[in-house]
C-alpha positions as CSV (number, residue, x, y, z in Angstrom):
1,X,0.0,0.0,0.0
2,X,1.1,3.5,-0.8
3,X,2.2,5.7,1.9
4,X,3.1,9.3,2.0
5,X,6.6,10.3,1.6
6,X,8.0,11.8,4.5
7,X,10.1,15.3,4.2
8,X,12.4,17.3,6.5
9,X,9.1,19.2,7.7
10,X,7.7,15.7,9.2
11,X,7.3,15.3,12.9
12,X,9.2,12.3,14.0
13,X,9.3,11.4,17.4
14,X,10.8,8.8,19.7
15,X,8.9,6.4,21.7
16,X,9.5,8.8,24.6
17,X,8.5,11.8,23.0
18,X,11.8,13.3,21.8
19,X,12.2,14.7,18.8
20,X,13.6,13.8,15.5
21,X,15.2,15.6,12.7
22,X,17.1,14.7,9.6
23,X,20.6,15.3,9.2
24,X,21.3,14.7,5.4
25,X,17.4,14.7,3.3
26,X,17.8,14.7,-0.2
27,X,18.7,18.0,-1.7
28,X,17.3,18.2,-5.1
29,X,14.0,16.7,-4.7
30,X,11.4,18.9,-2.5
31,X,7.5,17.6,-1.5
32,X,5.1,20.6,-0.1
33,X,8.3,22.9,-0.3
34,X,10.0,20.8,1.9
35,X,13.2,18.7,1.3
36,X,12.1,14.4,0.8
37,X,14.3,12.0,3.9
38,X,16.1,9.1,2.0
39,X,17.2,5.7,3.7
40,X,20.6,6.0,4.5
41,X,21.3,8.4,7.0
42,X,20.7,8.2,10.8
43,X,18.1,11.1,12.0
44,X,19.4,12.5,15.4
45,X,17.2,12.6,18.8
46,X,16.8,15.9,20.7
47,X,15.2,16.1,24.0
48,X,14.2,11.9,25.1
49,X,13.4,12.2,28.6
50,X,14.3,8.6,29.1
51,X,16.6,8.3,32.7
52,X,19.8,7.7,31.4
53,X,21.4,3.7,32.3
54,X,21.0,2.2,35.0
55,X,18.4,4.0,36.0
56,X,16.6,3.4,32.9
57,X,17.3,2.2,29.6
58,X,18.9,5.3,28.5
59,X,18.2,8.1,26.2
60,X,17.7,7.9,23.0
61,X,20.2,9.4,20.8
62,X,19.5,8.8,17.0
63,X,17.4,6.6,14.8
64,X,18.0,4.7,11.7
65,X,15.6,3.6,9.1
66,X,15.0,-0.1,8.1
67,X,12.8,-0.2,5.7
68,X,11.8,2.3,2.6
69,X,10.2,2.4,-1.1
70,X,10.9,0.1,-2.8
71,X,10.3,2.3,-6.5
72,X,10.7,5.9,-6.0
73,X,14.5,7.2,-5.4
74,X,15.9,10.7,-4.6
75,X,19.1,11.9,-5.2
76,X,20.2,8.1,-5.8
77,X,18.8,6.7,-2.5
78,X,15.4,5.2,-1.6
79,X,13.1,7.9,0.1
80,X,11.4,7.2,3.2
81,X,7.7,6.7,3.9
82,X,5.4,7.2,6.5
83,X,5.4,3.4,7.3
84,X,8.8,3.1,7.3
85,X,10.3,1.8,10.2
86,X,12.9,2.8,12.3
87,X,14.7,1.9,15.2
88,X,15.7,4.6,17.8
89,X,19.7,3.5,19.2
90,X,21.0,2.8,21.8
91,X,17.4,2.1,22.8
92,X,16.2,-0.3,20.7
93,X,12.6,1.7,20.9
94,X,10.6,2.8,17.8
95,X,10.6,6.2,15.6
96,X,6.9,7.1,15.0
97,X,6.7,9.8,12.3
98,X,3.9,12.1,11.1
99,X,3.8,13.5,7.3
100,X,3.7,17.2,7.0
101,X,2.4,16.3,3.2
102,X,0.1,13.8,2.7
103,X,-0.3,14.2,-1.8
104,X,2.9,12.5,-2.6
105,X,3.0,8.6,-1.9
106,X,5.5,6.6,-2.9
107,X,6.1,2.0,-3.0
């Protein structure tokens, strides 16, 4: 099924509420005036409230994609949709993200 493509204006948050934002989206290809995200990589994580170890299982620091279109490429690299998923690190907890655009879609 088709999801929308997710872009550098997309909220993105960890499962503890910090948030997300793309260090390297694609720089040629723009949805809703905003740069597309591409697999590749890692998105850093500002703000998880998580305790840090061993008080709890630490904070989450950045996230990195597993999965992406399969068809539609940017800048050479599959672009990320918003059922992709990702894996926050050193957590291990998931990256929940929330298209800004919702027209584009992408396999």
């Amino acid at each position: 099924m088709p999801g929308p493509v997710l872009t550098a204006a997309a909220t993105m948050l960890c499962a503890h509420g910090g948030q997300a934002h793309a260090v390297a989206p694609a720089a040629r290809v723009r949805a809703g005036g905003a740069p597309v995200l591409v697999a590749g990589p890692p998105v850093l994580v500002a703000g998880c409230p998580s305790l840090p170890v061993p008080t709890g299982i630490g904070t989450c620091l950045s996230a990195v994609f597993g999965t992406a279109a399969f068809r539609v490429r940017a800048d050479g690299q599959p672009v990320l949709l918003q059922d992709s998923v990702a894996t926050c690190l050193p957590t291990g907890t998931p990256l929940t993200a929330v298209p800004a655009q919702v027209r584009l879609r992408g396999v």
